[in-house]
C-alpha positions in Angstrom: 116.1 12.2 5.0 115.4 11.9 1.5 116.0 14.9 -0.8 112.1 15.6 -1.2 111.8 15.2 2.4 114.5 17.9 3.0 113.0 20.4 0.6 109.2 20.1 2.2 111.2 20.4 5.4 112.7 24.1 4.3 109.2 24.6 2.5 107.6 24.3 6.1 110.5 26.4 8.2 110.0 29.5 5.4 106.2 29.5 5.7 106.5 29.2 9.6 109.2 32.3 9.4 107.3 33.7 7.5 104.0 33.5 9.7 106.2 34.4 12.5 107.0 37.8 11.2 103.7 39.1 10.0 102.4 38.4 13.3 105.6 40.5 14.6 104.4 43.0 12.2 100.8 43.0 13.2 102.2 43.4 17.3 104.6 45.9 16.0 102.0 47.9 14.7 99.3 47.5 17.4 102.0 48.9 19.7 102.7 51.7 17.2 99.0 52.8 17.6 99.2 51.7 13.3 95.6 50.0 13.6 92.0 51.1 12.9 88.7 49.4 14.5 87.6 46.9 12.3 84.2 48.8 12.1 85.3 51.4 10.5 87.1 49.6 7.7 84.2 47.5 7.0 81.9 50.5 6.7 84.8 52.4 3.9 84.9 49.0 2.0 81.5 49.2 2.1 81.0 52.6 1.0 83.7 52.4 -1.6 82.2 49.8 -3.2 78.3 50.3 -2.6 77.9 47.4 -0.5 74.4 47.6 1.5 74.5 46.5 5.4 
């Protein structure tokens, strides 16, 4: 494997570790009870920034 080769290859393993832990984040925080409908998010973002249905 060519030196370009081996750096898109660590390139690809980072961005898949990353991926990997948000999504261990995102269960982490389901299970935590650390989420909010998407409804009601929608309708703040909308509120804060006037945004008509």
């Amino acid at each position: 494997m060519n030196r370009p080769e081996a750096h898109q290859r660590l390139l690809d393993i980072a961005a898949r570790a990353d991926a990997e832990e948000g999504i261990r984040q995102g269960l982490d925080d389901v299970a935590r009870g650390r989420t909010r409908p998407a409804r009601e998010v929608f309708d703040q973002i909308r509120r804060k920034y006037d945004i008509p249905r």
